[in-house]
N, CA and C atoms as an extended XYZ file, in Angstrom:
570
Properties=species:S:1:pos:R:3:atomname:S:1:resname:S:1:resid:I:1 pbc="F F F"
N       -22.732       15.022       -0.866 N   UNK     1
C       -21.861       15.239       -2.014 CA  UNK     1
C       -22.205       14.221       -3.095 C   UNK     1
N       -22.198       14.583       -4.311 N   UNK     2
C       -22.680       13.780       -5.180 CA  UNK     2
C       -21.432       12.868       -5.758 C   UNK     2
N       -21.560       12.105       -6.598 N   UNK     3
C       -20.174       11.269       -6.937 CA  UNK     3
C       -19.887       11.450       -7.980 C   UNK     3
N       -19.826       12.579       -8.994 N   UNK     4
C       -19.210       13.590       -9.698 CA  UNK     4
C       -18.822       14.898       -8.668 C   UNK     4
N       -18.877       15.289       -7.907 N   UNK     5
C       -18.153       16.143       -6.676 CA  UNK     5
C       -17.074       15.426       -6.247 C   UNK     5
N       -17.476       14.240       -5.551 N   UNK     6
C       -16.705       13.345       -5.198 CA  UNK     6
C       -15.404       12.825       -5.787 C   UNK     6
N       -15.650       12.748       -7.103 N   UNK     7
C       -14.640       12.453       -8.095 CA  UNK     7
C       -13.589       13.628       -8.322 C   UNK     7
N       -14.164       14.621       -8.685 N   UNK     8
C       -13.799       16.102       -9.260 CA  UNK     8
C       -12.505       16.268       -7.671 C   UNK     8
N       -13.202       16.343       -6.479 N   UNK     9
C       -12.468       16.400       -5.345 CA  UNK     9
C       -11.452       15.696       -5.183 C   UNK     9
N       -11.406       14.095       -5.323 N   UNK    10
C       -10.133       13.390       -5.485 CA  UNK    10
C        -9.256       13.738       -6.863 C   UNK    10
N        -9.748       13.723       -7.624 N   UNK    11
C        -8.930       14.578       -8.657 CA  UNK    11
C        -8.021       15.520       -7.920 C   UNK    11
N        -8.503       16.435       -7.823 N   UNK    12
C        -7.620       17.871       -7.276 CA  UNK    12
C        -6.975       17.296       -6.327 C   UNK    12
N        -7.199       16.410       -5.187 N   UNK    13
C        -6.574       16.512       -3.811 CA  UNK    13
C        -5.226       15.157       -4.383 C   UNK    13
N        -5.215       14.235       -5.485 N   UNK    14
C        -4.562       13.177       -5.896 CA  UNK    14
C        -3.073       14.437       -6.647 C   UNK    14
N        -3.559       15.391       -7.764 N   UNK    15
C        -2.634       16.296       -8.001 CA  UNK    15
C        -1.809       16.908       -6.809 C   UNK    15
N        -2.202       17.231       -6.236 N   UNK    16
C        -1.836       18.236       -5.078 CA  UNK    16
C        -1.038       17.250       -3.959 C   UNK    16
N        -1.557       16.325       -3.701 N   UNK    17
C        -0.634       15.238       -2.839 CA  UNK    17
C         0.631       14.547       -3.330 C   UNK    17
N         0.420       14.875       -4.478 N   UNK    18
C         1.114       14.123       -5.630 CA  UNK    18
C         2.255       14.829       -5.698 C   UNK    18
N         2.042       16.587       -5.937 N   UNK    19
C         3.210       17.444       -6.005 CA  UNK    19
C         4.070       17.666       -4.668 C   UNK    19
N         2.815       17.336       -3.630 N   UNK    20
C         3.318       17.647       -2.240 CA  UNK    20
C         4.597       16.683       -1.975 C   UNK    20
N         4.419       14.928       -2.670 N   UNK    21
C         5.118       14.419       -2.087 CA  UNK    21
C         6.599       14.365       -3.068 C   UNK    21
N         6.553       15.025       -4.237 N   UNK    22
C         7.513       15.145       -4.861 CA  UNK    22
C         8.375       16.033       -4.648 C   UNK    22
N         7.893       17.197       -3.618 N   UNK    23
C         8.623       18.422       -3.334 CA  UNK    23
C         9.398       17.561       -1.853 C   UNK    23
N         8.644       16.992       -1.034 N   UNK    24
C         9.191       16.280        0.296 CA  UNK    24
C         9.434       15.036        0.298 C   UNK    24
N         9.193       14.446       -0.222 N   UNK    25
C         9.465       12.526       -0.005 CA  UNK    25
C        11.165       12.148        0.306 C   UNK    25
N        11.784       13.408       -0.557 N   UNK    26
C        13.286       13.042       -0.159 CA  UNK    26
C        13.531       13.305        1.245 C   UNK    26
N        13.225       14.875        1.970 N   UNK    27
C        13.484       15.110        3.181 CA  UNK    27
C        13.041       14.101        4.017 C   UNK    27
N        11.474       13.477        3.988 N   UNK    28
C        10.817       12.256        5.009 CA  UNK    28
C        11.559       11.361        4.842 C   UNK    28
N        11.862       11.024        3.640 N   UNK    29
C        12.656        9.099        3.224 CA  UNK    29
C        14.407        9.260        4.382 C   UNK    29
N        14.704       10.375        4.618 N   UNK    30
C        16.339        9.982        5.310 CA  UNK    30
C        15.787        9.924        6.642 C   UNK    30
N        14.414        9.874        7.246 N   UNK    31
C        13.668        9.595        8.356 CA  UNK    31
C        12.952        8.335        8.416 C   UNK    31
N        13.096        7.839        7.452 N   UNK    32
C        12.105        6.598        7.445 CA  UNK    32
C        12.514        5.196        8.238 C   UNK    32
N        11.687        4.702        8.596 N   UNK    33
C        11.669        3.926       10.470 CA  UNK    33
C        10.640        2.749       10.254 C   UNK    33
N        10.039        2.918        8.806 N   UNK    34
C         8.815        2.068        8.961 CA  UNK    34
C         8.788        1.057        9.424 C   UNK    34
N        10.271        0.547        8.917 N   UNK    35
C        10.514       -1.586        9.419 CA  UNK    35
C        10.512       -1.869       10.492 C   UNK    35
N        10.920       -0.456       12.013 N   UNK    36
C        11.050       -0.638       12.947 CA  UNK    36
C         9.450       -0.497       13.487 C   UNK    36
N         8.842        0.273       13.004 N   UNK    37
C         7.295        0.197       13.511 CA  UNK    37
C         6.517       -0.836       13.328 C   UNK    37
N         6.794       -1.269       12.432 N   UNK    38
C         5.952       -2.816       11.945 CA  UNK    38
C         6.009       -3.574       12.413 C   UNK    38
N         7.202       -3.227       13.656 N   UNK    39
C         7.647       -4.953       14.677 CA  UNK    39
C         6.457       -5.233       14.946 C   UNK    39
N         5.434       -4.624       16.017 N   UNK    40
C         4.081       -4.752       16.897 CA  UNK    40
C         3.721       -5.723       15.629 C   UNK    40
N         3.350       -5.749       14.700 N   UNK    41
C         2.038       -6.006       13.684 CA  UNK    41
C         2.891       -7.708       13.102 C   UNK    41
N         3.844       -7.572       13.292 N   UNK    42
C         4.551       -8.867       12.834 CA  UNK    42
C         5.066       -9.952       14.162 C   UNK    42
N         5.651       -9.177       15.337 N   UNK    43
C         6.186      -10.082       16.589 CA  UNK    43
C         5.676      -11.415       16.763 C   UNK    43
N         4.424      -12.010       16.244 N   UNK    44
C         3.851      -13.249       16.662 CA  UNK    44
C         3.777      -14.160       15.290 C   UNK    44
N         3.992      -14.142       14.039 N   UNK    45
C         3.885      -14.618       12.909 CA  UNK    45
C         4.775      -15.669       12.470 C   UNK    45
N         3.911      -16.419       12.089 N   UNK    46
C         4.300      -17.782       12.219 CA  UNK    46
C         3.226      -17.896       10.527 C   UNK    46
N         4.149      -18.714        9.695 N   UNK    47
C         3.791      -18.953        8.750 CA  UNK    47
C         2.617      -18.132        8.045 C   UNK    47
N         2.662      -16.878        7.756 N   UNK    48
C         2.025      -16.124        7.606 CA  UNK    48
C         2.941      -15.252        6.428 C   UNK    48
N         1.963      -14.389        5.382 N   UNK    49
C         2.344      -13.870        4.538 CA  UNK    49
C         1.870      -12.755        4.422 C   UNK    49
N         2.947      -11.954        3.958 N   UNK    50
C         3.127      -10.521        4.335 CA  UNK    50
C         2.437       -9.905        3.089 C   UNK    50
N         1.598       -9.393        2.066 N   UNK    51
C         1.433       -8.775        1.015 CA  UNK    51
C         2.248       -7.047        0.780 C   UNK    51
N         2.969       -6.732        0.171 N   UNK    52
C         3.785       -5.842        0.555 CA  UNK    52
C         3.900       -5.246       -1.499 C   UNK    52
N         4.783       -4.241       -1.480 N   UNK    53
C         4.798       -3.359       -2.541 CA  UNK    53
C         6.620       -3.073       -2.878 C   UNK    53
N         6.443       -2.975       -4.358 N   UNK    54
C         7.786       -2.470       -5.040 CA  UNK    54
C         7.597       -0.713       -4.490 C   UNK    54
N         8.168        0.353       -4.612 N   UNK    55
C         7.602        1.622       -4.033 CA  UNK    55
C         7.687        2.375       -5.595 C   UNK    55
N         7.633        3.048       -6.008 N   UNK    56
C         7.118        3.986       -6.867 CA  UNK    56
C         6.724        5.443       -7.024 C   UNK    56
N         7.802        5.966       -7.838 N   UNK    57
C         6.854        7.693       -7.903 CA  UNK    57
C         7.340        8.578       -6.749 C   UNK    57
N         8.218        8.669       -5.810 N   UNK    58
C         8.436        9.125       -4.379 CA  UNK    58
C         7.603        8.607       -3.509 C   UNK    58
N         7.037        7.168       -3.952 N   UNK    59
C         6.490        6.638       -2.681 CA  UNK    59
C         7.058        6.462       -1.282 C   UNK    59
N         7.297        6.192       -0.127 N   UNK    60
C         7.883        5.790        0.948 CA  UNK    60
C         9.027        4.845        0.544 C   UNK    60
N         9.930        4.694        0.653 N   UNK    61
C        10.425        3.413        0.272 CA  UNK    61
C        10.316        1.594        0.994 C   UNK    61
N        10.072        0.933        0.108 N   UNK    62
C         9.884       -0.072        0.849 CA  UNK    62
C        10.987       -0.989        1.181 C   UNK    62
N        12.218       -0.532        0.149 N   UNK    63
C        12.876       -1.553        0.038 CA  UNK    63
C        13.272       -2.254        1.242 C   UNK    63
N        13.603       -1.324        2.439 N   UNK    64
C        14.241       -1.696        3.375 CA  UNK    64
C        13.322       -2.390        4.264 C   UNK    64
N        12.298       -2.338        4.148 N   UNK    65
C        11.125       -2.904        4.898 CA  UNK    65
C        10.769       -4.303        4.406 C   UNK    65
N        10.863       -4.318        2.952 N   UNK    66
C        11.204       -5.739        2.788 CA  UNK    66
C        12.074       -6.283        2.889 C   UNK    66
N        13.228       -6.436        2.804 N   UNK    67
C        14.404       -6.493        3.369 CA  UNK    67
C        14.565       -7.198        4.480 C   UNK    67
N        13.588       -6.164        5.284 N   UNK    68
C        14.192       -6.756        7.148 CA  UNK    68
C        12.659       -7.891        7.333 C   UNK    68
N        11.731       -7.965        6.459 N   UNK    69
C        10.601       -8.867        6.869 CA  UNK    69
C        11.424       -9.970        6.678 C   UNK    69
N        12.026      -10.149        5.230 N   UNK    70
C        12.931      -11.296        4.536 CA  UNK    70
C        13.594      -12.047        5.705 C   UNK    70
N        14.364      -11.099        5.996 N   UNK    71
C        15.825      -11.179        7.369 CA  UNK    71
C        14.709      -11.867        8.219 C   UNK    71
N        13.570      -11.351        8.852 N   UNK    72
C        12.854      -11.752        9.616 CA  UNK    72
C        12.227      -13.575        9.293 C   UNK    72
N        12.733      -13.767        8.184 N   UNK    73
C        11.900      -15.199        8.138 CA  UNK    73
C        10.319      -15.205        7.374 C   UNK    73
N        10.129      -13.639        7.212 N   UNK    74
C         8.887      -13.544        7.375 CA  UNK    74
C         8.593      -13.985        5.441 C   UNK    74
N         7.434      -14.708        4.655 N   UNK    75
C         7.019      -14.483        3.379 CA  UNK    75
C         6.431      -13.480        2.780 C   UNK    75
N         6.976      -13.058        1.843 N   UNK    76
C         6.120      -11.932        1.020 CA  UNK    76
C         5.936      -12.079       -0.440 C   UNK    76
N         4.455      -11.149       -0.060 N   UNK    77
C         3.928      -11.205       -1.834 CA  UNK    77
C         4.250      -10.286       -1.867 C   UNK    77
N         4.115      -10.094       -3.825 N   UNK    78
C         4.029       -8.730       -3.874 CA  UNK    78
C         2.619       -8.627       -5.717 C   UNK    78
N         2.079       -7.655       -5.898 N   UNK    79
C         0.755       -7.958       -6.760 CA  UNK    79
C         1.043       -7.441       -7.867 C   UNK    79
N        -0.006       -8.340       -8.533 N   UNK    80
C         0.898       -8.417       -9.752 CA  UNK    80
C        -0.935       -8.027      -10.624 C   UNK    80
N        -1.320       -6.804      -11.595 N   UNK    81
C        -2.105       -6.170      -12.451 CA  UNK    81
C        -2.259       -6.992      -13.449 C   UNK    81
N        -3.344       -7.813      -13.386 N   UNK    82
C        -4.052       -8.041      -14.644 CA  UNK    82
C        -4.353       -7.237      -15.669 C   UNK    82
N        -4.138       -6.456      -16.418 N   UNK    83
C        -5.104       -5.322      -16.864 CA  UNK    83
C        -6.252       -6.114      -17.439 C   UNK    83
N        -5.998       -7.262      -18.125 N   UNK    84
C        -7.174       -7.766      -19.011 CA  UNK    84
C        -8.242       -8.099      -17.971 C   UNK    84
N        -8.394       -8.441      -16.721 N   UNK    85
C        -9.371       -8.669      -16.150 CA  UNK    85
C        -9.795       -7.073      -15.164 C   UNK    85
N        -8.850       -6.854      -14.961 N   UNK    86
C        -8.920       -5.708      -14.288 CA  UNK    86
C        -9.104       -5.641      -12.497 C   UNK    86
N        -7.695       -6.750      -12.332 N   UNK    87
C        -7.504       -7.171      -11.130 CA  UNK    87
C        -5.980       -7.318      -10.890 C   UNK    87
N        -6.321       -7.368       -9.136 N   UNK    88
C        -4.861       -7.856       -9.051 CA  UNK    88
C        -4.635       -8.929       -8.129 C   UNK    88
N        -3.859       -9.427       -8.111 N   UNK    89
C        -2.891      -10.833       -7.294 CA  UNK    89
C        -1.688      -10.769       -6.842 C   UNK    89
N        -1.283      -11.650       -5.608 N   UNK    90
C        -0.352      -11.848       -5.142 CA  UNK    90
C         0.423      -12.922       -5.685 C   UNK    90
N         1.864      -12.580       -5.738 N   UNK    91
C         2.950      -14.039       -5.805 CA  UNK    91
C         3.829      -13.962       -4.959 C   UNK    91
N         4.720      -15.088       -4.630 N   UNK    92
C         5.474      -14.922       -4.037 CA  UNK    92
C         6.485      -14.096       -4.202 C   UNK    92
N         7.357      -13.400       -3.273 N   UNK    93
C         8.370      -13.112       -3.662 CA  UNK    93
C         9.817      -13.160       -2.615 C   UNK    93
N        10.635      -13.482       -3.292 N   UNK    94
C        12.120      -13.430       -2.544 CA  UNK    94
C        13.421      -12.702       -3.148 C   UNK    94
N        14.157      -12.529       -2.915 N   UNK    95
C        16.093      -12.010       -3.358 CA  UNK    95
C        16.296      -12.567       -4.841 C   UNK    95
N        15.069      -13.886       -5.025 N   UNK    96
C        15.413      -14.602       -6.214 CA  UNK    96
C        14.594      -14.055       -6.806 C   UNK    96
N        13.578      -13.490       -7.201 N   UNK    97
C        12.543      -13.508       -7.714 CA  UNK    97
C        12.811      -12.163       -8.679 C   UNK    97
N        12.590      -12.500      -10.015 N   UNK    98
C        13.070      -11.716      -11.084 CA  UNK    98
C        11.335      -10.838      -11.323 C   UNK    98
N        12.272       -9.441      -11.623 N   UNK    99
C        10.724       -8.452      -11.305 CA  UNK    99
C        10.850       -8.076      -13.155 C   UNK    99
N         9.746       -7.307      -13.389 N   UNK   100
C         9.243       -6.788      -14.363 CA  UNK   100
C         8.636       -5.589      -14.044 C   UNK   100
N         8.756       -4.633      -15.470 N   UNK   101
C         7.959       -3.346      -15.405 CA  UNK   101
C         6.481       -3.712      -15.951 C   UNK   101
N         5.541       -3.089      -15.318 N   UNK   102
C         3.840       -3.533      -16.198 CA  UNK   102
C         3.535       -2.005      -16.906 C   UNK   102
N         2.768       -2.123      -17.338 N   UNK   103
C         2.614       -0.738      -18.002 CA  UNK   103
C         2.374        0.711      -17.406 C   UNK   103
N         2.452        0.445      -16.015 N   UNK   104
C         2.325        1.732      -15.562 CA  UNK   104
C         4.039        1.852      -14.891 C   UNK   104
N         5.096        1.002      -15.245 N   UNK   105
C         5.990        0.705      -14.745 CA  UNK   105
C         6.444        0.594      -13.489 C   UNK   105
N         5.666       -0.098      -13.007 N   UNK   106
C         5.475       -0.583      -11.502 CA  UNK   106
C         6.242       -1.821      -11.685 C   UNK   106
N         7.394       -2.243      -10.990 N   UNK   107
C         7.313       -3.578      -10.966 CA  UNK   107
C         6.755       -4.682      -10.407 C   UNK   107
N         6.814       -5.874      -10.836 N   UNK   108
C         6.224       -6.878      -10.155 CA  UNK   108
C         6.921       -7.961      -10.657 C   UNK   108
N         6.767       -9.302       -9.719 N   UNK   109
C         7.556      -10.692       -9.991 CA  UNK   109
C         7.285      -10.956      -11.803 C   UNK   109
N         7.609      -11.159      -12.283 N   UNK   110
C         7.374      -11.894      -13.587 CA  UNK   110
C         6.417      -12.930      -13.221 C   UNK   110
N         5.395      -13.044      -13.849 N   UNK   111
C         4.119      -13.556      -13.556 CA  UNK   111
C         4.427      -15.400      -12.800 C   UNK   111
N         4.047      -15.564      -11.925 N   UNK   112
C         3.616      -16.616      -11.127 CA  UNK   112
C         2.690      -17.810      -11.662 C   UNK   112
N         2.313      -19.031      -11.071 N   UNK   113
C         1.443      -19.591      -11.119 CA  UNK   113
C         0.410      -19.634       -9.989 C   UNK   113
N         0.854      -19.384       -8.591 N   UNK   114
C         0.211      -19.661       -7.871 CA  UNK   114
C        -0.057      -18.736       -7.178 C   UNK   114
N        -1.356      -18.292       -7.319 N   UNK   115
C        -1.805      -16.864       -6.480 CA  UNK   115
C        -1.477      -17.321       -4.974 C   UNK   115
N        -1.277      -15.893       -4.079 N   UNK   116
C        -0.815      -16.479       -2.554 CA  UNK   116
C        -1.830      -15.319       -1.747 C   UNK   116
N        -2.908      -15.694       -1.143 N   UNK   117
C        -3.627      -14.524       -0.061 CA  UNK   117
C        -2.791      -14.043        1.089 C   UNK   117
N        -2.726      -13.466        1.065 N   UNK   118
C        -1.406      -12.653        2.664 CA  UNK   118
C        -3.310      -12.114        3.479 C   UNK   118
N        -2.495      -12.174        4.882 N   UNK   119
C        -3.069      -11.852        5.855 CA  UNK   119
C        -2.955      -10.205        6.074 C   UNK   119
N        -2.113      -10.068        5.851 N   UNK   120
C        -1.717       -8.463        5.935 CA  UNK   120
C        -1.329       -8.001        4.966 C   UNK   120
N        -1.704       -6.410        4.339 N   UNK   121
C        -1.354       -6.240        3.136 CA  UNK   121
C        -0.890       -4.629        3.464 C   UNK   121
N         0.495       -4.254        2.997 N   UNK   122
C         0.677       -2.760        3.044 CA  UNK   122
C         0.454       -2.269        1.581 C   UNK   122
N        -0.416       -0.965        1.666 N   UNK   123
C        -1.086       -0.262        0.329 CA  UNK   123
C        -0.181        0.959        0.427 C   UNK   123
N        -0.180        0.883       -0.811 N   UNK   124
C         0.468        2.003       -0.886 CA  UNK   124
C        -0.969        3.477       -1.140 C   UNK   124
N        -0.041        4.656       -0.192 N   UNK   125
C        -1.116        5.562       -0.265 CA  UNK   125
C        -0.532        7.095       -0.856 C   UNK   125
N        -1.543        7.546       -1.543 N   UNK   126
C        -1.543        9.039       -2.090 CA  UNK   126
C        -2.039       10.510       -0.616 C   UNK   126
N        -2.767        9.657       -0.479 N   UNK   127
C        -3.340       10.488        1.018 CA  UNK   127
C        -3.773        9.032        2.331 C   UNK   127
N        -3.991        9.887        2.830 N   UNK   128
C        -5.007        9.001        4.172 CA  UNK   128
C        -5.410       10.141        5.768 C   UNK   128
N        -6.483        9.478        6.168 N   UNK   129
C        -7.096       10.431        7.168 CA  UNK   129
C        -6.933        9.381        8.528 C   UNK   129
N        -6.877        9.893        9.507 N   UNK   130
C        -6.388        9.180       11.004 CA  UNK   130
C        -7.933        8.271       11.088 C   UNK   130
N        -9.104        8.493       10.527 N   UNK   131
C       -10.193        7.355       10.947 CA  UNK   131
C       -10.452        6.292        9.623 C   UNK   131
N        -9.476        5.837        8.875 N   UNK   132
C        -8.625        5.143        7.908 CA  UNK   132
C        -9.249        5.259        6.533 C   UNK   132
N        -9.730        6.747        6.064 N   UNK   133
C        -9.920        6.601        4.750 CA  UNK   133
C        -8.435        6.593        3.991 C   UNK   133
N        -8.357        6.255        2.817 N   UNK   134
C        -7.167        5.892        2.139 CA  UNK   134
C        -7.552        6.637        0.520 C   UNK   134
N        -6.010        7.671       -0.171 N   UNK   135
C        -6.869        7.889       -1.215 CA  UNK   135
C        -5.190        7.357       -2.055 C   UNK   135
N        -6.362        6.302       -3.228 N   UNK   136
C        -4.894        5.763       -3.846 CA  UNK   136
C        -4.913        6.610       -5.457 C   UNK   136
N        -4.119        6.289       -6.450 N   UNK   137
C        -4.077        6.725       -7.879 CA  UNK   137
C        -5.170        6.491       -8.968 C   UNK   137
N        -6.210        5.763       -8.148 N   UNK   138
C        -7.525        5.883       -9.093 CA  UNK   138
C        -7.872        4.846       -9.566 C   UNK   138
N        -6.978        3.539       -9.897 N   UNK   139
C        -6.916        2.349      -10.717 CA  UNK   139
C        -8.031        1.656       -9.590 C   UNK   139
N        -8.624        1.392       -8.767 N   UNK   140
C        -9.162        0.813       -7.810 CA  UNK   140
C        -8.998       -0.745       -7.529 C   UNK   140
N        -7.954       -1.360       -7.528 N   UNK   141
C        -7.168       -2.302       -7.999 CA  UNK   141
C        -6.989       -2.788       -5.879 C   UNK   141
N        -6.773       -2.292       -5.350 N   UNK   142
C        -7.109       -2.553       -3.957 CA  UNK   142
C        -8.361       -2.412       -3.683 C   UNK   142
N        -9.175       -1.818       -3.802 N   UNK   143
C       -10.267       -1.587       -3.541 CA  UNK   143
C       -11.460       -2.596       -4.009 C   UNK   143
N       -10.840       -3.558       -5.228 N   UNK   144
C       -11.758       -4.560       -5.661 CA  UNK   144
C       -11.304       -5.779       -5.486 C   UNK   144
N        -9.774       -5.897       -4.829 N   UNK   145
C        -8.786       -7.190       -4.158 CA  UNK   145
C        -9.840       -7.151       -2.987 C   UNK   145
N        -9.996       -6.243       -2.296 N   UNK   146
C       -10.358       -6.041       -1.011 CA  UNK   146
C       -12.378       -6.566       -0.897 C   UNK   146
N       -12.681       -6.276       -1.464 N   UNK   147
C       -14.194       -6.514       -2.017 CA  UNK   147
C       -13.901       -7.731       -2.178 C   UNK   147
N       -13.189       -8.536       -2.505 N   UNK   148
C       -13.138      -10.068       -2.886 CA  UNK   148
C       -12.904      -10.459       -1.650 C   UNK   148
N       -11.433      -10.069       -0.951 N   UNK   149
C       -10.832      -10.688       -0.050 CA  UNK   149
C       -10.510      -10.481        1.251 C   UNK   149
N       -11.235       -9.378        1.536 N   UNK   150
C       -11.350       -7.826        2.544 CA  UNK   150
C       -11.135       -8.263        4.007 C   UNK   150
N       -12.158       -9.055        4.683 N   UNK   151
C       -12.730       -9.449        5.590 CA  UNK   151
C       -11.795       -9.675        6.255 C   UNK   151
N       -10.776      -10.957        5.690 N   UNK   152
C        -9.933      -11.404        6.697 CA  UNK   152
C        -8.770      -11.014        6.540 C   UNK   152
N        -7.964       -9.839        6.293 N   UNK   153
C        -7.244       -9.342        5.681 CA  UNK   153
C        -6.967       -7.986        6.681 C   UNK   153
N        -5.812       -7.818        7.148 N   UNK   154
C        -5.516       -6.498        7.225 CA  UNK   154
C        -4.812       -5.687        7.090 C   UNK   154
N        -5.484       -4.176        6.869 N   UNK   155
C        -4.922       -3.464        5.751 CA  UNK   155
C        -4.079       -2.334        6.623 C   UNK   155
N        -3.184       -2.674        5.794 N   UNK   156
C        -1.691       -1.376        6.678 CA  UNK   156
C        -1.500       -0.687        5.639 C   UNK   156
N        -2.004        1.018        5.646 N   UNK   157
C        -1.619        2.196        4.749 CA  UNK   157
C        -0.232        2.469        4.776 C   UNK   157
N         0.294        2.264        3.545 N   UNK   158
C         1.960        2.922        4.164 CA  UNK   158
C         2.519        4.340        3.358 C   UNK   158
N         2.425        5.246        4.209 N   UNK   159
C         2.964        6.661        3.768 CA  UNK   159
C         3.134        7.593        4.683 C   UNK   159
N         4.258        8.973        4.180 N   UNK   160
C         4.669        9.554        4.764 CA  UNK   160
C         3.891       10.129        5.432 C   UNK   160
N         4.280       11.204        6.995 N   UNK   161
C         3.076       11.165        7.448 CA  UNK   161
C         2.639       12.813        7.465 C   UNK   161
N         3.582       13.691        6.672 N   UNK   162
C         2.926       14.645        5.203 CA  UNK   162
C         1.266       14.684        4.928 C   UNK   162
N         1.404       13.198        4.160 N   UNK   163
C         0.384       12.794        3.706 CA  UNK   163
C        -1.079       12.678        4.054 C   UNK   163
N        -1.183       12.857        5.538 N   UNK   164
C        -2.094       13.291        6.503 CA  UNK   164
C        -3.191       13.827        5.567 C   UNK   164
N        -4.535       13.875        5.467 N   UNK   165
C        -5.427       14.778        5.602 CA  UNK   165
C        -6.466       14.610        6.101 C   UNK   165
N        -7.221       15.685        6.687 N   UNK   166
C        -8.303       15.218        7.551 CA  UNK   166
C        -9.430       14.740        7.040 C   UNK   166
N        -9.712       15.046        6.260 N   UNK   167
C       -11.053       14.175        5.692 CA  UNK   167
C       -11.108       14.019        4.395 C   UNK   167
N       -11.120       13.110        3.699 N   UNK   168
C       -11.161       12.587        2.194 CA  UNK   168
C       -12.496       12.295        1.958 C   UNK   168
N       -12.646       12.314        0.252 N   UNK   169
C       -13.890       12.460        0.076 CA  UNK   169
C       -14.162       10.733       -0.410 C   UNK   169
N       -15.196       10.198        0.231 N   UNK   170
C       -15.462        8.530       -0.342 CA  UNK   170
C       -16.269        8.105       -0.878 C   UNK   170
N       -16.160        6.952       -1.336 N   UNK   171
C       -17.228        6.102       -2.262 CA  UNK   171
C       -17.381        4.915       -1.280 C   UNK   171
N       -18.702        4.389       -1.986 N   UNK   172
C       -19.124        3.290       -1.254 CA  UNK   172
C       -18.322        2.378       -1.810 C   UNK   172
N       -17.445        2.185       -2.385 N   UNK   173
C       -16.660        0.857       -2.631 CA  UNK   173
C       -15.310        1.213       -1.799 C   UNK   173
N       -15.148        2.494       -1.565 N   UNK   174
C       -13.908        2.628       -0.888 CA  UNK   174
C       -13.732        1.727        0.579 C   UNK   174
N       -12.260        1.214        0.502 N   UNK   175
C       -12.252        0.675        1.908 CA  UNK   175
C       -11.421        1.045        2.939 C   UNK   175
N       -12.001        0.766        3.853 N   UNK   176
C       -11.063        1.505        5.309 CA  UNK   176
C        -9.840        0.887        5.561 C   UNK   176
N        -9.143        1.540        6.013 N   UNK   177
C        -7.501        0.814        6.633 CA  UNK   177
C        -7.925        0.767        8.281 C   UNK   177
N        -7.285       -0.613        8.563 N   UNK   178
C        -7.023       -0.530        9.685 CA  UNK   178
C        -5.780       -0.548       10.198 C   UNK   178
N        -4.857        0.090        9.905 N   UNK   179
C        -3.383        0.658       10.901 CA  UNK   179
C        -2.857        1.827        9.466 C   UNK   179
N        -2.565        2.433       10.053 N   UNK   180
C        -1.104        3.336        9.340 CA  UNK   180
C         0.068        3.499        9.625 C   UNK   180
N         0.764        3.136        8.648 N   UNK   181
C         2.033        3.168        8.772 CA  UNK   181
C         2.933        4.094        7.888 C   UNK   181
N         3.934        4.908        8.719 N   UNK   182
C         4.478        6.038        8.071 CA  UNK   182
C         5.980        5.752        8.764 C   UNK   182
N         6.652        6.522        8.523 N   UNK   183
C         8.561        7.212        8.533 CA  UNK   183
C         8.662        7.380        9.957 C   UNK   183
N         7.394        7.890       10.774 N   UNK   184
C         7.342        7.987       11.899 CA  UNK   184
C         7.366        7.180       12.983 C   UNK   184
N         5.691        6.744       12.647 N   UNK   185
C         4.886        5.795       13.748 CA  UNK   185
C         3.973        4.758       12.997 C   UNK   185
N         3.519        3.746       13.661 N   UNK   186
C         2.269        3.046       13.197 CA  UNK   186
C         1.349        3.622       14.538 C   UNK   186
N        -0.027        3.390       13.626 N   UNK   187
C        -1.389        3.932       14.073 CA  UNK   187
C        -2.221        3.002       13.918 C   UNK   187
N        -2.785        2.900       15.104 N   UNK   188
C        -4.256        1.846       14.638 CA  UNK   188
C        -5.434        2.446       14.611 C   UNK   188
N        -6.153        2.303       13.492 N   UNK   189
C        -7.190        3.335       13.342 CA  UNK   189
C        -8.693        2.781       14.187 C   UNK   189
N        -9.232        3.834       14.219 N   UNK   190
C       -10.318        3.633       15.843 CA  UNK   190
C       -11.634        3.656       14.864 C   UNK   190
C-alpha cells in the first residue's frame, strides 16, 4: 500500500469511527470499568507517574479513572500541545490544578514549568487492532512524544471496545501499544 492509500484509508476509517462512537459512546460510557481494570498495571507503583488525558469528543471518559489513580496516591500528568513546536509535554496534575482550553479545545493544566516523563501513558484512541496498532485524530503528537521517549514508556490505548478493528492501515512512524484498555477489559498486546 502506498502512503497516499494509506492516508486516504485512515481518512475514511477516522470519519467512520468517529460517527460510530458518537452514535454509541453514551450506551458503552454507563459500562465503563476502566479504573477497575487498570488495578493489574498500577498494584506495585511506587513513586511513579501516571501520564493520563482530559477525555474529549465522546471519548471514554476519564474522569473517573483519574479520580481513583488520585485516591490511589498515584501522580498524574496530563499533556499539554505546543503548537509552535509541534509537540507535546507532560505536567503535573492534581484537584488543584487549573485547566485550560488549547485550540482544539482540549483541555490541559495551564502551562507548567516543569516537564514530568510518566512511565505509563494512556492515549487516547479513534480505533485500535488486538496486535496494538492505534489510529489517533491525525495531529501525530503521540507518535513523535513516543519517537523521543518511546522505549521506556508504556503505552495503554484507552477506548471503547466498539472501537475494535482488525487491521489498520500504518506508517513507519506509527507506534504500537502495548496493553488496551476499554469499558470492558485490559489486554496485553502479543
Amino acid at each position: 500500500m502506498t502512503k497516499r492509500e494509506s492516508l486516504s484509508e485512515k481518512k475514511i476509517l477516522r470519519k467512520f469511527l468517529t460517527n460510530r462512537r458518537s452514535e454509541l459512546s453514551v450506551i458503552y460510557e454507563s459500562k465503563n470499568n476502566a479504573h477497575i481494570h487498570l488495578q493489574p498495571l498500577i498494584q506495585n507503583i511506587k513513586n511513579e507517574i501516571i501520564g493520563t488525558y482530559i477525555n474529549f469528543r465522546n471519548e471514554l471518559d476519564t474522569k473517573k479513572l483519574n479520580q481513583y489513580l488520585i485516591k490511589q496516591n498515584i501522580n498524574i500528568a496530563l499533556p499539554i500541545i505546543d503548537f509552535e513546536n509541534q509537540e507535546m509535554n507532560f505536567f503535573k496534575y492534581d484537584d488543584n490544578t487549573e485547566l485550560v482550553k488549547n485550540k482544539y479545545c482540549i483541555l490541559e493544566p495551564k502551562y507548567q514549568e516543569q516537564i514530568i516523563f510518566p512511565k505509563k501513558i494512556l492515549i487516547p484512541l479513534l480505533g485500535y487492532s488486538l496486535n496494538g496498532q492505534r489510529l489517533g485524530y491525525g495531529g501525530g503528537y503521540y507518535d513523535k512524544y513516543f519517537a523521543k521517549h518511546g522505549e521506556r514508556v508504556q503505552k495503554i490505548g484507552l477506548g471503547f471496545t466498539f472501537q475494535e478493528v482488525k487491521d489498520l492501515p500504518t506508517e513507519k512512524h506509527d507506534v504500537r501499544l502495548d496493553w488496551i484498555l476499554s469499558e470492558k477489559h485490559l489486554y496485553k498486546v502479543r
